[in-house]
N, C-alpha and C positions, 0 to 999 in steps of 0.2 A: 504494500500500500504506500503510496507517496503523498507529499503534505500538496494540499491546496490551503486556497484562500476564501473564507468567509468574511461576510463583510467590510471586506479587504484586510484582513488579520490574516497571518500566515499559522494555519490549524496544523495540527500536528496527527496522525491517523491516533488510532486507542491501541493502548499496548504497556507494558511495566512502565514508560516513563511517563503516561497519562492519570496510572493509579498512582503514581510519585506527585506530579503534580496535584490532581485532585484533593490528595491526601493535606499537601500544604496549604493548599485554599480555605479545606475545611477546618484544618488547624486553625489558621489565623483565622479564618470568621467567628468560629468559636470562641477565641481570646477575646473578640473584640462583641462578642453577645454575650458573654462572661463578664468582663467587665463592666458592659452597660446595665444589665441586669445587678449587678452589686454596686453601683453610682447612685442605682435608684432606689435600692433597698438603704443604704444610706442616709440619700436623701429622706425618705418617705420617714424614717427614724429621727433624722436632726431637725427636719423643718416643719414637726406640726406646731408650734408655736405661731408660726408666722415665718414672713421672708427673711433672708439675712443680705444686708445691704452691703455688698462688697465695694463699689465705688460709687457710693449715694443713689440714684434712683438709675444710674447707667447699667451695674453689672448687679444684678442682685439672683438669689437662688429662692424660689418659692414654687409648691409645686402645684402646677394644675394637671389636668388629665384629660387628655383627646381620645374621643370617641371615634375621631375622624382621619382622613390620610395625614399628608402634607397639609400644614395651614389648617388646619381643623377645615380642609374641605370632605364632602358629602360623610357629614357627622348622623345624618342617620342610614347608611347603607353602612357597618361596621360588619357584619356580617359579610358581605360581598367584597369588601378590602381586605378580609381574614383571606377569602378563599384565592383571593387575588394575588396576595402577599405569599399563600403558599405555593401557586403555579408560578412565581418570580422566582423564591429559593431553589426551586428545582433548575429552573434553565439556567439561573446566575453560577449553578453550579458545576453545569455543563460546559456553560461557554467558556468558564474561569477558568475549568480545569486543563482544558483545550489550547489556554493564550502559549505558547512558545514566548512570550514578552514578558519579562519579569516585572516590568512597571504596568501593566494591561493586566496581569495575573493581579498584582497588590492592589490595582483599583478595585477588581472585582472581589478580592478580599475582602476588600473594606464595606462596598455598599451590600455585598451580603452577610458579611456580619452584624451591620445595622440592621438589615431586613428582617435578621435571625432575632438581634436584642429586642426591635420592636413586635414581631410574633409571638415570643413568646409572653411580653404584656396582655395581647389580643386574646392568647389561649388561656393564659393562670391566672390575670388579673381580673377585679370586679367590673362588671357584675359576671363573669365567668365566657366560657368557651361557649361562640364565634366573638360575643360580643364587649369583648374586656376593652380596658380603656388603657391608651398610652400612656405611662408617668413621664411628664416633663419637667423639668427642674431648672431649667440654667433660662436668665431674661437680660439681654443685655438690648441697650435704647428702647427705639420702637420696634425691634425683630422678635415674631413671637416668641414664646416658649419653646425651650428645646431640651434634648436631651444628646447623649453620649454616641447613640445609636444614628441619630439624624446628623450628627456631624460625622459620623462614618461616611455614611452613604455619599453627605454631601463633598465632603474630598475627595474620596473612590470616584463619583462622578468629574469631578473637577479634573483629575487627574489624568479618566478616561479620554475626557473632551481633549485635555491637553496631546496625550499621546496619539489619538485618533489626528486632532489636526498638523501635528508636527510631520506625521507620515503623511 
């Protein structure tokens, strides 16, 4: 089998060095849905008092919780974002494991480990599985609430775009 190109990415066919790769994807999305998940457990412990003002009303930690995707958008279809959120993990898993590109591999690290931290809020968190709610914690100016998870993703993505346009 010889390598072609998807989406103009140079894929690599499946074989031990695919289950090598895979293997480090899942690692590091792991670490990084391990982490977000223990950020929020954290959080959810240090911040019922109220919020803690890190640099006056710009950076501060207080937590809310989205029902919704991105931007607390379609906050009542949380059910249909679960099942969405897990036909994502799946292909992000495929396609991550597939990059021959060590910075294209670490993107897709990243926004699927975000994708992993935020599912499994959706699955274990209240009010329970399809429809748990996101903990968000970190508010810095006017940019919503975020968490650990969303800044994964949102690098991984950054990252992606970046290496996508450089080629």
């Amino acid at each position: 089998m010889g390598k072609r190109v998807v989406a103009g990415e140079l894929v690599q066919p499946e074989g031990p060095k695919a289950d090598r790769r895979r293997l480090i994807l899942l690692v590091v999305a792991g670490v990084i849905a391990l982490a977000d998940q223990v950020s929020k457990t954290v959080a959810l412990q240090t911040l019922d008092d109220g919020p803690a003002h890190l640099l006056g009303d710009s950076v501060q930690l207080r937590i809310t919780r989205n029902s919704g995707g991105a931007f607390s958008l379609l906050s009542g279809l949380t059910p249909v974002i679960t099942l969405l959120a897990v036909g994502a993990v799946i292909v992000m898993t495929r396609i991550g494991s597939r990059s021959d590109d060590r910075a294209t591999a670490a993107a897709w690290s990243m926004i699927l480990g975000g994708a992993l931290g935020n599912l499994v809020d959706r699955m274990a968190r209240a009010p329970g599985f399809p429809t748990g709610e996101v903990v968000d914690f970190v508010k810095v100016g006017w940019w919503p609430t975020f968490n650990l998870a969303d800044s994964a993703i949102t690098l991984g993505a950054v990252l992606l775009v970046i290496r996508t346009w450089r080629d």
